[in-house]
C-alpha positions as semicolon CSV with decimal commas, in nm:
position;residue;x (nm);y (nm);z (nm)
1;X;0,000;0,000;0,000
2;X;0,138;0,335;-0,127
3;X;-0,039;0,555;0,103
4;X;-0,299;0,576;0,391
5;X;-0,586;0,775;0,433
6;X;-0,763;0,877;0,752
7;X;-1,074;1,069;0,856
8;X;-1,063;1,256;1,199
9;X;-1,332;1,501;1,325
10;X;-1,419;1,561;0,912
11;X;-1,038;1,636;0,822
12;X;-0,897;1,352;0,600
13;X;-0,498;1,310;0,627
14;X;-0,282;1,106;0,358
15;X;0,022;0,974;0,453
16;X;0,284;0,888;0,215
17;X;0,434;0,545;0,337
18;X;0,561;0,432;0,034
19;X;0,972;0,500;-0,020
20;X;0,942;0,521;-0,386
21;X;0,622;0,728;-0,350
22;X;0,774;0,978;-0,104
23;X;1,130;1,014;-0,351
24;X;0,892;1,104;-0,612
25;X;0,676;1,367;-0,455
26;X;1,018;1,511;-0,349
27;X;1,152;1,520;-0,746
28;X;0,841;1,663;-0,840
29;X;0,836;1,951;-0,611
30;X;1,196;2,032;-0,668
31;X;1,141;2,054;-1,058
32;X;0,821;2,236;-1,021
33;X;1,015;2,530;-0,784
34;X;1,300;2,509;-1,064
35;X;1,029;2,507;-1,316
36;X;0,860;2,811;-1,163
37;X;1,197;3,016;-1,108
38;X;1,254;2,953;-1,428
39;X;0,915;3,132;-1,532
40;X;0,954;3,414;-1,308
41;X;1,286;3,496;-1,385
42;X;1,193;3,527;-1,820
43;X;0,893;3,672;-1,732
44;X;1,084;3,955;-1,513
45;X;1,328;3,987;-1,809
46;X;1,098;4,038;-2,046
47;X;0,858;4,269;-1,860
48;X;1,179;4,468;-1,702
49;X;1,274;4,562;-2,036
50;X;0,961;4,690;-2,143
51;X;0,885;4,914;-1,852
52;X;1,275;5,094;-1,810
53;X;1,191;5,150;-2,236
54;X;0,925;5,340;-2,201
55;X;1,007;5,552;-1,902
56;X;1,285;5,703;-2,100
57;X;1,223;5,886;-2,396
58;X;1,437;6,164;-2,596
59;X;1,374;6,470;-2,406
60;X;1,493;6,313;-2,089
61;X;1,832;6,231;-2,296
62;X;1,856;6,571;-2,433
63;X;1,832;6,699;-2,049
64;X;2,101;6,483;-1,944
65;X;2,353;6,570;-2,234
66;X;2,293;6,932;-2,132
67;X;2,495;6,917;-1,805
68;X;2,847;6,967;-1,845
69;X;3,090;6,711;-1,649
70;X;3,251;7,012;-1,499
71;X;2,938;7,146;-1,328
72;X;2,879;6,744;-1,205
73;X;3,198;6,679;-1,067
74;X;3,218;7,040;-0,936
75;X;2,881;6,983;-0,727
76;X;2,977;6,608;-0,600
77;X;3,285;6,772;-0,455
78;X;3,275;6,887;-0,098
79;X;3,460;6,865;0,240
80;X;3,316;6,741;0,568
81;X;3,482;6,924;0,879
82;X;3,469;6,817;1,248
């Protein structure tokens, strides 16, 4: 017998008591949580790239080239006294 079902107080428990049985439930879930990490993972990629796209168009480039390097580097440089 592979497995054994019960019925207590209208809750019905399985247990597993087959080895064979039990190595195969354990394969299954592994692949399936592989499986499933897979799926998340292309789905993030391909969603991911959509969305950054999008958000930035031309006139936010042409902003950005507008600063000079000199008035960057100028502001990111200052002096902390104590």
């Amino acid at each position: 017998m592979m497995a054994t079902l019960t019925v207590d107080k209208g809750y019905v428990f399985a247990e597993i008591t087959h080895p064979i049985a039990l190595f195969g439930i354990s394969c299954l879930t592994v692949v399936g949580l592989i499986l499933l990490s897979l799926l998340l993972a292309i789905l993030y990629q391909v969603f991911a790239d959509s969305f950054t796209s999008s958000n930035f168009n031309d006139d936010d480039q042409e902003q950005l080239s507008s600063y000079s390097t000199e008035s960057l580097t100028r502001r990111s440089n200052f002096e902390i006294s104590v």
